[in-house]
Steps between C-alpha positions, in 0.01 A plus 500: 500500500802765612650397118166629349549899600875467466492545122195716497610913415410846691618694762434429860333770785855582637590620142180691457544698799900549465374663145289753649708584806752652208255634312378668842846615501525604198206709548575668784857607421356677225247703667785634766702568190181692402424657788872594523536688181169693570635649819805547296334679187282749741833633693660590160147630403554713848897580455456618144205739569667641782828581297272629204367723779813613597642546168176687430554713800818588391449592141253735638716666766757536165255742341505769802789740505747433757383754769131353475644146617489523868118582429447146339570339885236294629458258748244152456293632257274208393476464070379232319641284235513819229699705754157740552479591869167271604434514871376097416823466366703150513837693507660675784815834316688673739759756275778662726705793365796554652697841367841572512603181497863393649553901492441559197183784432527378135378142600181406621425164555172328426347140663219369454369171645197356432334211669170278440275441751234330624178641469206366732124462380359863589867658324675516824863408512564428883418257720280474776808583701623848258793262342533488079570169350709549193495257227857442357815693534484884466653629182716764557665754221772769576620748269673804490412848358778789382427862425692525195338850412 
């Protein structure tokens, strides 16, 4: 009787299971790799729009003449994605003009960081204890200004 199933052909339980335990695998290494390069994809989404801020900021400071610059200061101003100043705004500019810089009156240097945060149902960007979460790293730009006129 044990000779009959000897020469008979398939694949047994053990097999069956063993297949889909890799395929299970298989599967779920995928979606982390998934998941991964989503995260991944929205914090260069976050660090380019910030430095397009930035540069933005700057180009715009670049069109006043040099005396005007310490008038383009500003601390957290909120902006949205297009730079416009938005009190809903996901963006967070802070622009600090420093003149005379290291002595010189002809030098006046320009930074400008921007930062995105995040914003809460009703717009709000602090928590229930006054403290901003920021999502990814700040994206700061320096540069310098000279009165060559």
């Amino acid at each position: 009787m044990v000779e009959l199933y000897r020469d008979q052909k398939g694949i047994t339980l053990v097999e069956v299971l063993v297949s889909i335990g890799l395929i299970t695998l298989v599967i779920v290494a995928m979606g982390a790799a998934l998941t991964q390069s989503s995260v991944f994809s929205k914090n260069i989404d976050i660090a380019y729009t910030a430095t397009c801020l930035a540069h933005g900021r700057v180009n715009t400071l670049k069109r006043l003449d040099f005396d005007q610059l310490l008038g383009g200061a500003e601390d957290s101003i909120r902006i949205d994605a297009d730079g416009n100043t938005n009190p809903a705004g996901h963006y967070l500019r802070t622009t600090e003009i420093t003149t005379d810089f290291d002595g010189n009156s002809h030098l006046t240097q320009v930074k400008v960081s921007v930062k995105r945060v995040k914003v809460n149902i009703d717009g709000s960007i602090a928590d229930t204890e006054g403290k901003m979460t920021f999502l990814g790293r700040p994206v700061i730009m320096e540069t310098l200004f000279a009165d060559i006129g």
